[in-house]
Each structure stands twice: as structure tokens, then as C-alpha cells.
DSSP file (Angstrom, degrees, kcal/mol; ACC not computed):
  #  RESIDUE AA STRUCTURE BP1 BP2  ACC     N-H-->O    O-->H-N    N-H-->O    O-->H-N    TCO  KAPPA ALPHA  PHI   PSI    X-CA   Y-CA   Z-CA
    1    1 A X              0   0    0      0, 0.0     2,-0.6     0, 0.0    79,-0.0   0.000 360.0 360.0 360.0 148.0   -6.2   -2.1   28.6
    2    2 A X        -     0   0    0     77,-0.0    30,-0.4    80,-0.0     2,-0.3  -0.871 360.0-171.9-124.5  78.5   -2.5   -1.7   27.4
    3    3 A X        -     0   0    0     -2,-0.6    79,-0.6     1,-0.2    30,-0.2  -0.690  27.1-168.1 -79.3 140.2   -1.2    2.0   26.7
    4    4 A X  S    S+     0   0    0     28,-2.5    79,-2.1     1,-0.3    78,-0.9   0.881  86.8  13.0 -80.8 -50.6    1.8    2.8   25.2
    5    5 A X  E     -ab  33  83A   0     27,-0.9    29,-2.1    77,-0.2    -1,-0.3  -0.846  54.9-162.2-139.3 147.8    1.1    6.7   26.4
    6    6 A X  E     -ab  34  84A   0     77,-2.3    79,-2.5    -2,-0.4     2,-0.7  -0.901  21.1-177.7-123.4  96.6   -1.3    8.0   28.6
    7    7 A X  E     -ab  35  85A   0     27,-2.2    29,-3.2    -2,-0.3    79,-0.2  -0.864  23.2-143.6-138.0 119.5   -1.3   11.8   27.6
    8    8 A X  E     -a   36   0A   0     77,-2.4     2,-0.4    -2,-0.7    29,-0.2  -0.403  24.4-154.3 -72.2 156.2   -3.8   14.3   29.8
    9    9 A X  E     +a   37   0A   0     27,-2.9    29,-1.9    31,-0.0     2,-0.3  -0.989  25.2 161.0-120.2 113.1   -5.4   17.3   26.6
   10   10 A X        -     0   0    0     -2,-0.4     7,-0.4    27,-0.2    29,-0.1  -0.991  44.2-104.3-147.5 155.5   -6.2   20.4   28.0
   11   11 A X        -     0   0    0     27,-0.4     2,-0.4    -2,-0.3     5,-0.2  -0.150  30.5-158.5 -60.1 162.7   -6.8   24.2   26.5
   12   12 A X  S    S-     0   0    0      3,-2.9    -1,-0.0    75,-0.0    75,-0.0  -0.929  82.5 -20.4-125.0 124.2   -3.7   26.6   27.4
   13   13 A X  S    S-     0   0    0     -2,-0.4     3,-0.1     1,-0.3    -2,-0.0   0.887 129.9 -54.9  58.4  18.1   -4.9   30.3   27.2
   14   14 A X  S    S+     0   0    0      1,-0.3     2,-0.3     0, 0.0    -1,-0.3   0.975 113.7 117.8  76.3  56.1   -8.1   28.9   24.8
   15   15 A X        -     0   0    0      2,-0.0    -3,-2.9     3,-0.0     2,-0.4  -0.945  68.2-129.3-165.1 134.5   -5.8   27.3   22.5
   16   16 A X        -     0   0    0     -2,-0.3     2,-2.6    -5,-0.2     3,-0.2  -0.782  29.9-117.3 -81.9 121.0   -5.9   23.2   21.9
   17   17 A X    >>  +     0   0    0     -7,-0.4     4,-2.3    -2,-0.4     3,-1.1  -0.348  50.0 172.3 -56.5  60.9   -2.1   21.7   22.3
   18   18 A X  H 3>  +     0   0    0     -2,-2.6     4,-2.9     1,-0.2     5,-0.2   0.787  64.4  53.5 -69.7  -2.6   -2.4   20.6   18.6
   19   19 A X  H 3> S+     0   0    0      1,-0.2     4,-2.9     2,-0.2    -1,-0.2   0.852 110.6  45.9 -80.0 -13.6    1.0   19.5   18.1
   20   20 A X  H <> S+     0   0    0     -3,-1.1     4,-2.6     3,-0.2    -1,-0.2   0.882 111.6  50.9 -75.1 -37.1    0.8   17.3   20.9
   21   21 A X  H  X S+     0   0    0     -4,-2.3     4,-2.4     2,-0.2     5,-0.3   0.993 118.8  41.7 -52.1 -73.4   -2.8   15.9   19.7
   22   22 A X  H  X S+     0   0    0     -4,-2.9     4,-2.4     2,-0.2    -2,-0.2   0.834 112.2  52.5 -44.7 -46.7   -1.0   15.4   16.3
   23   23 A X  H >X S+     0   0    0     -4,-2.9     3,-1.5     1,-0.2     4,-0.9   0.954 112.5  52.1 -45.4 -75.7    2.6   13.9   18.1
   24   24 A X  H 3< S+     0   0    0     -4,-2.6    -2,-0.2     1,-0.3    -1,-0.2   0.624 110.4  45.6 -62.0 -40.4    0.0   11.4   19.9
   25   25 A X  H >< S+     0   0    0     -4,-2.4     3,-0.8     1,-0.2    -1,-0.3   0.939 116.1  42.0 -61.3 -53.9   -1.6   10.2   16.7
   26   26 A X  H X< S+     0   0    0     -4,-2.4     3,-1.5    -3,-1.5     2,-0.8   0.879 112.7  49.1 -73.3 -33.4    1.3    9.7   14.8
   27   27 A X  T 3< S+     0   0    0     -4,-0.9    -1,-0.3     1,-0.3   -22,-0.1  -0.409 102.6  80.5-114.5  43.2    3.7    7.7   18.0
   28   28 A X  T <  S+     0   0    0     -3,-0.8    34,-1.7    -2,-0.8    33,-0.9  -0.007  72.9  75.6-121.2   0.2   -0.3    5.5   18.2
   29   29 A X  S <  S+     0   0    0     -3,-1.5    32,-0.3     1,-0.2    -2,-0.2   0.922  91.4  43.7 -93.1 -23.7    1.1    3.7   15.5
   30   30 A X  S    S-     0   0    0      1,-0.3     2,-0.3    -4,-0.2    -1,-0.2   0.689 137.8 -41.6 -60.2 -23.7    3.6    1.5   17.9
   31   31 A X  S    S-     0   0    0    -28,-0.0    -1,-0.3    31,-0.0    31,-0.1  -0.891  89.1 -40.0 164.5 154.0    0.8    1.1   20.2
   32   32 A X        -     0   0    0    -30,-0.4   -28,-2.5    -2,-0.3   -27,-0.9  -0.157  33.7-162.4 -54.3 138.7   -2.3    3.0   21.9
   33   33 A X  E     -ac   5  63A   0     29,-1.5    31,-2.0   -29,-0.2     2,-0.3  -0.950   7.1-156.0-127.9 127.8   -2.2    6.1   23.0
   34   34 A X  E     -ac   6  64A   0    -29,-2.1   -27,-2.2    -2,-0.4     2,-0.4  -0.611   7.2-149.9-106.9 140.8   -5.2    7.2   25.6
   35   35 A X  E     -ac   7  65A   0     29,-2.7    31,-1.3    -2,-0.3     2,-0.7  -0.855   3.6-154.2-102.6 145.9   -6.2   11.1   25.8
   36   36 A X  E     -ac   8  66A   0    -29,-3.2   -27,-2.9    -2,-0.4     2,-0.4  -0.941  25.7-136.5-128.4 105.5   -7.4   11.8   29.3
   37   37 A X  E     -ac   9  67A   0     29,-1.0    31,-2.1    -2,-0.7     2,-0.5  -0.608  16.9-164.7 -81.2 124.9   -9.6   15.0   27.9
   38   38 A X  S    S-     0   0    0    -29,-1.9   -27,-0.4    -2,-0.4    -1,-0.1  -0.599  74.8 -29.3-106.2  46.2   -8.9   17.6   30.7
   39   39 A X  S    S+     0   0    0     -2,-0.5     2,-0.5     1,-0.1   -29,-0.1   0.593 118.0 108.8 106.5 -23.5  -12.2   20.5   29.7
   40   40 A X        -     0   0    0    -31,-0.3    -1,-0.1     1,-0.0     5,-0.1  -0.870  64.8-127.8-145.2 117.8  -12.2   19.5   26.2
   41   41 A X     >  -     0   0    0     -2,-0.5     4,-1.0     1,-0.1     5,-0.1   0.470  23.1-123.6 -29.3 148.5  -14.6   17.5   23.7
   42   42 A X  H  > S+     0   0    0      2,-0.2     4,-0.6     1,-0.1    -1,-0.1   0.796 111.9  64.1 -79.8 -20.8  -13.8   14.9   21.7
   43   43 A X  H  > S+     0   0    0      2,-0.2     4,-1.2     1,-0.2    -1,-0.1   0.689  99.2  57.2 -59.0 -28.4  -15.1   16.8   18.8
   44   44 A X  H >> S+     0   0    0      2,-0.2     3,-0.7     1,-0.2     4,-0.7   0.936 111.4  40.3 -63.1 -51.9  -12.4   19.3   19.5
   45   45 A X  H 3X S+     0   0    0     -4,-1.0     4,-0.8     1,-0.4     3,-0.2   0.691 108.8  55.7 -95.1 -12.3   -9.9   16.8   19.1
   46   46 A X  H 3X S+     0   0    0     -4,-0.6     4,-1.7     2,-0.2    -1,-0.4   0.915  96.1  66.1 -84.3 -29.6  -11.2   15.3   16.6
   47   47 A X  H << S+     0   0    0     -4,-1.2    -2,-0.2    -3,-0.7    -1,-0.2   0.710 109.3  48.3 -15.6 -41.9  -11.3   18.8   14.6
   48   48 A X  H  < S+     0   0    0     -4,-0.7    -1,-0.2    -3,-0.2     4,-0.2   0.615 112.0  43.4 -96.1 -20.1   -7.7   18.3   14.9
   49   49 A X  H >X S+     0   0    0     -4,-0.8     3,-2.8    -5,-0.3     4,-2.4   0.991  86.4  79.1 -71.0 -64.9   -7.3   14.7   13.7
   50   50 A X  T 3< S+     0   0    0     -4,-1.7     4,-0.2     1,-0.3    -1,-0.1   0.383  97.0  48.0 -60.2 -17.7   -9.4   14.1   10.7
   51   51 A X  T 34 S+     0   0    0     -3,-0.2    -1,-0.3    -4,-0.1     4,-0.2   0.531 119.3  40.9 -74.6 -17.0   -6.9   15.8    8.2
   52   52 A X  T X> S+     0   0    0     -3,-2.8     3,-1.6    -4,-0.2     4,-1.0   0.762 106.8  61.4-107.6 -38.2   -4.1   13.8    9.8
   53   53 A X  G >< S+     0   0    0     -4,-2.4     3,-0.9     1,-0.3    -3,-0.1   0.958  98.5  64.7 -54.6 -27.9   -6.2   10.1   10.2
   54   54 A X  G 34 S+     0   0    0     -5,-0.3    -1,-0.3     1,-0.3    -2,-0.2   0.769  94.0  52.1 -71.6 -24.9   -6.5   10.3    6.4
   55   55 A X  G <4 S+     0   0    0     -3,-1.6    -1,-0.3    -4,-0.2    -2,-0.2   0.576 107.4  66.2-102.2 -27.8   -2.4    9.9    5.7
   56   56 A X  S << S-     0   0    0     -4,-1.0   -30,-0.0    -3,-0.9     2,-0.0  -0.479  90.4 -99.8 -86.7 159.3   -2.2    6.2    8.2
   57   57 A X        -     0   0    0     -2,-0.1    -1,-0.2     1,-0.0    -2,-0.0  -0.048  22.7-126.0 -44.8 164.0   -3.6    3.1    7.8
   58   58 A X  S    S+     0   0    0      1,-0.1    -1,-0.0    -4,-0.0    -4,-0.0   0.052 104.9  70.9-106.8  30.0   -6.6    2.2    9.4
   59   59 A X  S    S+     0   0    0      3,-0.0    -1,-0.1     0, 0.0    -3,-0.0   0.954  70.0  97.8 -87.2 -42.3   -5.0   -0.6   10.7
   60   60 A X  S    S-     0   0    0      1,-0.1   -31,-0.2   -29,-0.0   -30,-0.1   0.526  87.7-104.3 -38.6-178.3   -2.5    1.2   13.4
   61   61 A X        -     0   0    0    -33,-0.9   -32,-0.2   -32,-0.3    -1,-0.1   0.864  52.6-162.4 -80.9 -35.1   -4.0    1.1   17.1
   62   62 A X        -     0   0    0    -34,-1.7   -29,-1.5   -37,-0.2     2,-0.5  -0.337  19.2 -59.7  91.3-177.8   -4.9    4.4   17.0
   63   63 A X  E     -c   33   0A   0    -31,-0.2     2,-0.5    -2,-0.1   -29,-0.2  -0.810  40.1-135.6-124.5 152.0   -5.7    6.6   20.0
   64   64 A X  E     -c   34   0A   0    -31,-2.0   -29,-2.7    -2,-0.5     2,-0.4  -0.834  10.8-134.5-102.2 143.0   -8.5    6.5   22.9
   65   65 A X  E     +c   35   0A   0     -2,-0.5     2,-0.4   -31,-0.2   -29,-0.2  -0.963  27.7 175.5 -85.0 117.6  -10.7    9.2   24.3
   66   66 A X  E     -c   36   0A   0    -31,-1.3   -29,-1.0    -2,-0.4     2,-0.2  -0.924  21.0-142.7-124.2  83.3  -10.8    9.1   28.3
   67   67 A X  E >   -c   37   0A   0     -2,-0.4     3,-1.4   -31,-0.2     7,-0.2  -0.440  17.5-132.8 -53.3 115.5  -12.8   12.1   30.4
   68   68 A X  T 3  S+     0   0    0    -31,-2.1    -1,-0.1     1,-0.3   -30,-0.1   0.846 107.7  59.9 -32.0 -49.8  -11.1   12.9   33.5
   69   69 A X  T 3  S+     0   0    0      1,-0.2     2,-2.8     2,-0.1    -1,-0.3   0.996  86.4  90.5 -62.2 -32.3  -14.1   12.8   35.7
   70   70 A X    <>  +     0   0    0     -3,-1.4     4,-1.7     1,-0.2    -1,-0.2  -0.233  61.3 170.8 -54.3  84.1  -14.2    8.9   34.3
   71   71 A X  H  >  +     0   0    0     -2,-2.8     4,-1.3     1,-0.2     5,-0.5   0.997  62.6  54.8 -77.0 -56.9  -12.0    7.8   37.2
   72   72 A X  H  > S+     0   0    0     -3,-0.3     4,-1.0     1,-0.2    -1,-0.2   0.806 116.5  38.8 -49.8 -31.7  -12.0    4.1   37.1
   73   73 A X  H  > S+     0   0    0      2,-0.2     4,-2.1     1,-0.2    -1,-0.2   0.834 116.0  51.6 -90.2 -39.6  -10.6    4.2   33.1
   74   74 A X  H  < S+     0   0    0     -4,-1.7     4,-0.3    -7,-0.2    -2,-0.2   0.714 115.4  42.9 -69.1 -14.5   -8.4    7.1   33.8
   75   75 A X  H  < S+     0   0    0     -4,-1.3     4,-0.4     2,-0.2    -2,-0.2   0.603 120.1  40.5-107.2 -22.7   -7.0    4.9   36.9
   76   76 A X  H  X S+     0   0    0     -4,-1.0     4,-0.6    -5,-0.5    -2,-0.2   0.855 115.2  58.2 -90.2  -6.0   -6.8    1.4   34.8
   77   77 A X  T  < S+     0   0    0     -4,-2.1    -2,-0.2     1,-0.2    -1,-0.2   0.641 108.2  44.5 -91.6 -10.9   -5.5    3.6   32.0
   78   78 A X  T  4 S+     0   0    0     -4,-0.3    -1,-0.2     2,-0.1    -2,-0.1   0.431 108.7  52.8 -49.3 -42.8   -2.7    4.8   33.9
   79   79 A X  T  4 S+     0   0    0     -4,-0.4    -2,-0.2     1,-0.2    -3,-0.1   0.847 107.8  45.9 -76.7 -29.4   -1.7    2.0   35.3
   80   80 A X  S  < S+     0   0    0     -4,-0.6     2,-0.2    -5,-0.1    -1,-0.2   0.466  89.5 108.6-103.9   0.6   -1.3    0.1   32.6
   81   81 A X        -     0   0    0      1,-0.1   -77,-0.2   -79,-0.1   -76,-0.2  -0.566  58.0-145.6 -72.5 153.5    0.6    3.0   30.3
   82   82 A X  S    S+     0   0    0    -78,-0.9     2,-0.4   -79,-0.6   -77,-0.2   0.674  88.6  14.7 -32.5 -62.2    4.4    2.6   29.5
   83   83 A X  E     -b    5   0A   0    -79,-2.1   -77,-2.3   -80,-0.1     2,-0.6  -0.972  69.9-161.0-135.4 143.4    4.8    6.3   29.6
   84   84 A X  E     -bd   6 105A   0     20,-0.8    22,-4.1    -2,-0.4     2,-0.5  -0.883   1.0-166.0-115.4 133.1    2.5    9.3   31.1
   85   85 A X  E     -bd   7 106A   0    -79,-2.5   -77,-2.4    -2,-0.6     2,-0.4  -0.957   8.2-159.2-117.2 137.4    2.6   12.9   30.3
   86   86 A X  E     - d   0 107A   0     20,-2.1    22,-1.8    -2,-0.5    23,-0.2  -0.960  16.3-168.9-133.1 109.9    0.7   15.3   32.5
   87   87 A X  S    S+     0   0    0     -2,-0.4     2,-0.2    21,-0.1    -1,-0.2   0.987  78.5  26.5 -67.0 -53.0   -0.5   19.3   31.3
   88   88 A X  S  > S-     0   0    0      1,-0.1     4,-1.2    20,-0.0     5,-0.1  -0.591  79.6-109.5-129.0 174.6   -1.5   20.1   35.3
   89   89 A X  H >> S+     0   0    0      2,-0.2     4,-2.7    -2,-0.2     3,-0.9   0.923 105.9  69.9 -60.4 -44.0   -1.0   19.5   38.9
   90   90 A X  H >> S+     0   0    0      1,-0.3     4,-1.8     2,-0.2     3,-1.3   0.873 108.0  31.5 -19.2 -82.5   -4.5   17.8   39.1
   91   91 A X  H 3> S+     0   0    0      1,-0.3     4,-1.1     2,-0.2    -1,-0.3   0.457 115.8  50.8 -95.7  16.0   -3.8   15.1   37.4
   92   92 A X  H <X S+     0   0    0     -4,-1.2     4,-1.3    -3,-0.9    -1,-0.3   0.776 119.2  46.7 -60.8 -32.7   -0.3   14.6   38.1
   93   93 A X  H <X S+     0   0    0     -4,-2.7     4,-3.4    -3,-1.3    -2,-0.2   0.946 112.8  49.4 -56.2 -57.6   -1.9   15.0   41.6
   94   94 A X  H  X S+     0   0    0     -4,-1.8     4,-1.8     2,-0.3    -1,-0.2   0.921 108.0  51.8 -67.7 -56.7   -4.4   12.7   40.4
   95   95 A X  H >X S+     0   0    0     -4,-1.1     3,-4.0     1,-0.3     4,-1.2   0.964 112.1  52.3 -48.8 -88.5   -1.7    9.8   38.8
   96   96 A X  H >< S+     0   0    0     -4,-1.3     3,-1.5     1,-0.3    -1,-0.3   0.775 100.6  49.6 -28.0 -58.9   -0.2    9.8   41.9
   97   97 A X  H 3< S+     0   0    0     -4,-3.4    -1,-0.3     1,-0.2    -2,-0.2   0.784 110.8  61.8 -63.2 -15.5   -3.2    9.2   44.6
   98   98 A X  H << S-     0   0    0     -3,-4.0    -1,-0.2    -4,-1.8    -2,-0.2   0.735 134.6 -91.8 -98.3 -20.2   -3.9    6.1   42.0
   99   99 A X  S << S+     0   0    0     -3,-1.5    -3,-0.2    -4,-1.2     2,-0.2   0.937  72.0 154.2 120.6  45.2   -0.5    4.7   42.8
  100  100 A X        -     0   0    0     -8,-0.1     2,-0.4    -5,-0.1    -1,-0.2  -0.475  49.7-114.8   1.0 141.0    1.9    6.2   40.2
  101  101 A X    >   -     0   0    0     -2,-0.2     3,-0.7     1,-0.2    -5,-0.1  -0.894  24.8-134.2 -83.2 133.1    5.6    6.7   40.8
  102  102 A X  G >  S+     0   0    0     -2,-0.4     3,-2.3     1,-0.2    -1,-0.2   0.985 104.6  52.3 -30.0 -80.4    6.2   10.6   40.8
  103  103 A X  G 3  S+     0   0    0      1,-0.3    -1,-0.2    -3,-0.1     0, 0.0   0.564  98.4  63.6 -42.7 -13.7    9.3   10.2   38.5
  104  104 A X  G <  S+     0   0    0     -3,-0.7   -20,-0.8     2,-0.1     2,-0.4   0.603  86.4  85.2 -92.4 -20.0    7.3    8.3   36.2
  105  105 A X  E <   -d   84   0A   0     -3,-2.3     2,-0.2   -22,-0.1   -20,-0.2  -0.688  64.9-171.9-106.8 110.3    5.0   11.4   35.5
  106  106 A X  E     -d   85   0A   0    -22,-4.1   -20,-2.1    -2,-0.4     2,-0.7  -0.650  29.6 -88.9-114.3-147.0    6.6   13.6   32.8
  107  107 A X  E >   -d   86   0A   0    -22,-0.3     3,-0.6    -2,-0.2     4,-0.2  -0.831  19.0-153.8-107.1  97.3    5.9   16.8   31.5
  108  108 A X  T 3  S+     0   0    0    -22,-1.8     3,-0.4    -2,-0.7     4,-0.2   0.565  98.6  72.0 -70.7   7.0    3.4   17.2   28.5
  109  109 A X  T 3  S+     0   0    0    -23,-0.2     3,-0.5     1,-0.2    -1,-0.2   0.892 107.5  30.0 -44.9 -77.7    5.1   20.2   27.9
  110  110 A X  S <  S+     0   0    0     -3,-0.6     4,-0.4     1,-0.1    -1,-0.2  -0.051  93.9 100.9 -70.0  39.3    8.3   17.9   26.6
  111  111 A X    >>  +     0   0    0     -3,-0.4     4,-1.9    -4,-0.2     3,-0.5   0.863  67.8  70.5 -71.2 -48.2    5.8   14.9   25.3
  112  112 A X  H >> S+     0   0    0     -3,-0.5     3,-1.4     1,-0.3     4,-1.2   0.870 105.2  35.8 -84.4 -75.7    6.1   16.0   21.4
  113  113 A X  H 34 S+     0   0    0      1,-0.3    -1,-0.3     2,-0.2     4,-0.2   0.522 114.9  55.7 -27.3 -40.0    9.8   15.0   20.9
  114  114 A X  H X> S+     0   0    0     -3,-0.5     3,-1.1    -4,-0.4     4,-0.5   0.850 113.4  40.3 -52.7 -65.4    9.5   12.2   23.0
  115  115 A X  H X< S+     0   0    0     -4,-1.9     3,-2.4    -3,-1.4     4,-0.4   0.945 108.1  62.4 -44.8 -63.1    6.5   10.9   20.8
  116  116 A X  T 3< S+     0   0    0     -4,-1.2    -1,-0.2     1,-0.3    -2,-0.2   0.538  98.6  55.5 -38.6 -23.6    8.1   11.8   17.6
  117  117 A X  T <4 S+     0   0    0     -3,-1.1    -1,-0.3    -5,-0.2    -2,-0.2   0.587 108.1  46.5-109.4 -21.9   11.0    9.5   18.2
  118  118 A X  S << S+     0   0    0     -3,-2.4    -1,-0.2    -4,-0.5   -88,-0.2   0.224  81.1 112.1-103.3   6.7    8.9    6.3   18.7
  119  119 A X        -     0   0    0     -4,-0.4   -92,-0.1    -3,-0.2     3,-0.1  -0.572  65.9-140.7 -85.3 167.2    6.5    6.7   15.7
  120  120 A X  S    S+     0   0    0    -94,-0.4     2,-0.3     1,-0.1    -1,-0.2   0.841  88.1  13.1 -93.7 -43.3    7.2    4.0   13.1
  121  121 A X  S    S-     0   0    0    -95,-0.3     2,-0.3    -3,-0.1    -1,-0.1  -0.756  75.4-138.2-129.7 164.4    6.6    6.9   10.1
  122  122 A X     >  -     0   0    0     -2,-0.3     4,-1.0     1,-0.1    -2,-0.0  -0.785  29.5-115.4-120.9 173.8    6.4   10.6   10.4
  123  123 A X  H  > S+     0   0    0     -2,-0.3     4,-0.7     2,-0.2    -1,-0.1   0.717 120.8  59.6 -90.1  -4.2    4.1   12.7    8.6
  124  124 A X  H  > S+     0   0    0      2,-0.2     4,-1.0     1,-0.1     3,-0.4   0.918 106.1  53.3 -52.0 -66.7    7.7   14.3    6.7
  125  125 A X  H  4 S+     0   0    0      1,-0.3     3,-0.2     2,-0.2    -2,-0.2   0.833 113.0  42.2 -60.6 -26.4    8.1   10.5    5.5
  126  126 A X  H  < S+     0   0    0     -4,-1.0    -1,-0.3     1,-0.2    -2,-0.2   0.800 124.0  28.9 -74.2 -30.5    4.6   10.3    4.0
  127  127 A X  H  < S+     0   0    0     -4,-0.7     2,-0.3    -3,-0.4    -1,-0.2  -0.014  92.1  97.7-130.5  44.8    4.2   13.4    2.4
  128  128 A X     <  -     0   0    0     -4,-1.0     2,-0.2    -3,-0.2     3,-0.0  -0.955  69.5-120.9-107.1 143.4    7.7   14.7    1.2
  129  129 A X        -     0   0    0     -2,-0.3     2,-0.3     1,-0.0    -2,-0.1  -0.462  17.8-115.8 -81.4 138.1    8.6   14.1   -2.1
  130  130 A X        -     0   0    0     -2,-0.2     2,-0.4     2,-0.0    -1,-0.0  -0.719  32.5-173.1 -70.9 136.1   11.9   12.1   -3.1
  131  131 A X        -     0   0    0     -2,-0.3     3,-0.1    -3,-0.0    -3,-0.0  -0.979   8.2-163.4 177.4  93.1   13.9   14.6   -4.8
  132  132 A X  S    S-     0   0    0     -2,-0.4     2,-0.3     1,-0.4    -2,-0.0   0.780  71.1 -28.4 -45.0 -48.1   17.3   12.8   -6.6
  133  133 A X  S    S-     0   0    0      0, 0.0    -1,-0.4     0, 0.0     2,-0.2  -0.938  78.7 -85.7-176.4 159.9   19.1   15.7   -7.0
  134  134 A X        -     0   0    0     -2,-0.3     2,-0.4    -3,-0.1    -3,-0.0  -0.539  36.4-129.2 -76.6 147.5   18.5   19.3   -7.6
  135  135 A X        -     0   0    0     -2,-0.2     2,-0.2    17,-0.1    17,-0.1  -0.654   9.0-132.1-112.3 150.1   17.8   21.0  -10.8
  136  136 A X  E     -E  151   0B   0     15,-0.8    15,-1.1    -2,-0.4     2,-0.4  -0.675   9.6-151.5 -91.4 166.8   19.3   23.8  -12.1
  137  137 A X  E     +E  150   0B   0     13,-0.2     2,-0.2    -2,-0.2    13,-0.2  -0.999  40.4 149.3-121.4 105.8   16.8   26.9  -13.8
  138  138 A X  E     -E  149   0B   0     11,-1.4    11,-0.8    -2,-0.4     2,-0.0  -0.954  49.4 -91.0-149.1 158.0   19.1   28.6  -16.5
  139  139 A X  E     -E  148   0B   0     -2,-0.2     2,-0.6     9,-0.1     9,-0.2  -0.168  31.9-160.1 -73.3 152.4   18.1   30.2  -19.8
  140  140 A X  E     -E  147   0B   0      7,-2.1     7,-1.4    -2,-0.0     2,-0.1  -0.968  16.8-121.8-132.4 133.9   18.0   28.3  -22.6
  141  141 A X        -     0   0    0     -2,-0.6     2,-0.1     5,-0.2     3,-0.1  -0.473  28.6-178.2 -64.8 124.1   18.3   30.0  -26.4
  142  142 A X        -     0   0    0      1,-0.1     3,-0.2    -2,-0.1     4,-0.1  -0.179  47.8 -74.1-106.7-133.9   15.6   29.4  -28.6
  143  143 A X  S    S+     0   0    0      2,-0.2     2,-0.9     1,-0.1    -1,-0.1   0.913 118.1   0.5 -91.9 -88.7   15.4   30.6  -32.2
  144  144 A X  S    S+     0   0    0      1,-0.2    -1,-0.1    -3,-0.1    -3,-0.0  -0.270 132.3  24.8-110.7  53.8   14.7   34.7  -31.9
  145  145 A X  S    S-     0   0    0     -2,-0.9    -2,-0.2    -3,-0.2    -1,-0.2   0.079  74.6 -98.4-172.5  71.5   14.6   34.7  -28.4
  146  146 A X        +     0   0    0     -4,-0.1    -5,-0.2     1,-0.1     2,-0.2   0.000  31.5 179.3 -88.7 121.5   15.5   33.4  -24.6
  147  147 A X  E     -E  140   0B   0     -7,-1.4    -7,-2.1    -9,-0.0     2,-0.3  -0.517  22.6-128.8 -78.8 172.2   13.3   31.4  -22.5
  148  148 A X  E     +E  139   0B   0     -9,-0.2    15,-1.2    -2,-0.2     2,-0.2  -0.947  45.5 120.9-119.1 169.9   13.7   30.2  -19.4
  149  149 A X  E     -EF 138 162B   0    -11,-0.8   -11,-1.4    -2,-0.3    13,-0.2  -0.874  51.8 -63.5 177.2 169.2   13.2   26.7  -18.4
  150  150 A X  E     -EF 137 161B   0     11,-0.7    11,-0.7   -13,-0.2     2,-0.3  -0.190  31.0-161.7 -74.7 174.0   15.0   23.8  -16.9
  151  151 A X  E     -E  136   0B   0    -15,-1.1   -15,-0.8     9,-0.1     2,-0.6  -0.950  24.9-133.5-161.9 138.4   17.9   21.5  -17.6
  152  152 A X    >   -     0   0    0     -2,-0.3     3,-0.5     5,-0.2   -17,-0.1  -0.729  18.7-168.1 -92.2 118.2   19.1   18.4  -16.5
  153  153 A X  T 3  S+     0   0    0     -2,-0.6    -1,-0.1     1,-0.2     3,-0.1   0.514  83.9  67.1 -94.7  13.8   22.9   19.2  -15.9
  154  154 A X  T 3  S+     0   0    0      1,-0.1     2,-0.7     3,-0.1    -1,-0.2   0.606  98.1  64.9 -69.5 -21.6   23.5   15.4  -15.6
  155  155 A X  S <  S-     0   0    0     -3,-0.5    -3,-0.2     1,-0.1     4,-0.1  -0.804  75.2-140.7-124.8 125.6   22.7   15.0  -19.2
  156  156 A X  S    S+     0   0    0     -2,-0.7     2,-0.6     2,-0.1    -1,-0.1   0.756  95.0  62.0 -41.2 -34.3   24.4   16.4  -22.6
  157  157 A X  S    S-     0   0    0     -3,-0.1     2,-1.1     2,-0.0    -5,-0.2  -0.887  85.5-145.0-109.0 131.8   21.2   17.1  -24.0
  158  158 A X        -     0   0    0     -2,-0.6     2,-0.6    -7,-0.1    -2,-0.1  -0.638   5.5-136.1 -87.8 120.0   19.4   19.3  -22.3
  159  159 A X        -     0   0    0     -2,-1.1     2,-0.2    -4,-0.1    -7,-0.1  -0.581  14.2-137.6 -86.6 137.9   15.7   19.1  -22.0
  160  160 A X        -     0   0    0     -2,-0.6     2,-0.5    -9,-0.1    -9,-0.1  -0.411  20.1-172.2 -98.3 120.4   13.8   22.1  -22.4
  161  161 A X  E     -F  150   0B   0    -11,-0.7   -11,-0.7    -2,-0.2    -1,-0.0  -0.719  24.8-130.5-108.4  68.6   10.8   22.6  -19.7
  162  162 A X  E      F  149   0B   0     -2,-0.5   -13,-0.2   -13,-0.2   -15,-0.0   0.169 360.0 360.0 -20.5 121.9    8.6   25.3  -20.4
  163  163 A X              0   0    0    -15,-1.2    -1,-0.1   -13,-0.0   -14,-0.1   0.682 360.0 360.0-104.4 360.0    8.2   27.5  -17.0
């Protein structure tokens, strides 16, 4: 199996890393990205997903679920990653007895930039709006009265926008 990221999930303090779940989803569209669930369900993470799966393709690779006690897929999934990011000493501990380079182990702590930089689209490029220029809000006279509403200050006639 061929990971682009190998990225351990575990609670902090009762609290799911979701930007890091979310980083991992998005930076799965260059290539798979395996969770090695640390303590925490796949339901959980999928809690955090299912708003986000809906905005990709279903084509992308997508991400894998991996249980930590599953040592033989957590050791070929390792092996075979590009990059790994590690929450605790376990399984840095753990990377390491399997034949990991130390230096090769970062820190899932700095993961989400890291991720961010290798997705093909962000979830800013999907759902922000293209915006040309800005528009100005200024009053406009009607017959016994001022509204407001917009105007296009590119153009001599202004058109009148109810607000």
C-alpha cells in the first residue's frame, strides 16, 4: 500500500484534532493519506468528514482508517508513506522499532501547513466567491426621498439595487 502521509489521530484534552483530520482530507487528493486511529473511532472521524467529503470529487484517493493495535498495516503503512506525522511518543516509539528513520518522523503538531501546501485545491478555492471588484453602497435620490442601494462606479449609469 502506497501512502503519501501516514498521520497518527488521537484526542488532546477530549477534543478531536479537526483541523488536522480536515488538512488530511483535503492534501488525500495528491495521493492517500492513512489515519493510524490512536483511542478514537472511525465514526468520530467521520463526524468530522462528511460535511467536507461533499465539496471533492469522489474520484480523489481519499484517506484510510488504520487502528493502532493493527500492527502489521500500521507497520506496512509506514513503511511505505512519503511523509509521517506522529501526535505521541508511542508511536513515534512505535515508527521507529518498525524500522523508521527518527528524522523522518515529524511532528503532527506542525502537519496542517505541511498538508495544506500539497493539496491540489483548498477548501478557500471551492467555496469563495470570485468577486471582480468591490462595490460601493452610496445613497441614491429617488423622487420624494433617499434610498440606499448599490452602484456600479465603473458605469455612468448607475444601477439602482434595492437593499
Amino acid at each position: 500500500m502506497q501512502a503519501r502521509s501516514v498521520i497518527e489521530i488521537v484526542e488532546s484534552r477530549g477534543r478531536l484534532p479537526t483541523e488536522l483530520i480536515v488538512a488530511g482530507y483535503w492534501a488525500s487528493q495528491a495521493g492517500v493519506v492513512i489515519y493510524v486511529l490512536n483511542g478514537v473511532t472511525p465514526q468520530a472521524i467521520n463526524l468530522v468528514l462528511d460535511p467536507i467529503v461533499t465539496t471533492l470529487p469522489l474520484s480523489i484517493p481519499g484517506v484510510l482508517y488504520i487502528s493502532l493495535m493493527d500492527k502489521a498495516r500500521v507497520c506496512e503503512a509506514l513503511r511505505c508513506a512519503d511523509e509521517i506525522y506522529a501526535a505521541t511518543g508511542i508511536f513515534r516509539r512505535l515508527a521507529v522499532h518498525y524500522g523508521i528513520a527518527p528524522g523522518r518522523i515529524r511532528s503532527a503538531v506542525g502537519a496542517v501547513p505541511r498538508l495544506e501546501s500539497r493539496t491540489l485545491q483548498s477548501e478557500r478555492d471551492v467555496r469563495a466567491p470570485k468577486i471582480a471588484r468591490p462595490h460601493l453602497v452610496m445613497p441614491i435620490p429617488a423622487i420624494h426621498y433617499i434610498r440606499w442601494g448599490a452602484s456600479d462606479t465603473s458605469n455612468r449609469h448607475p444601477s439602482k439595487v434595492a437593499v
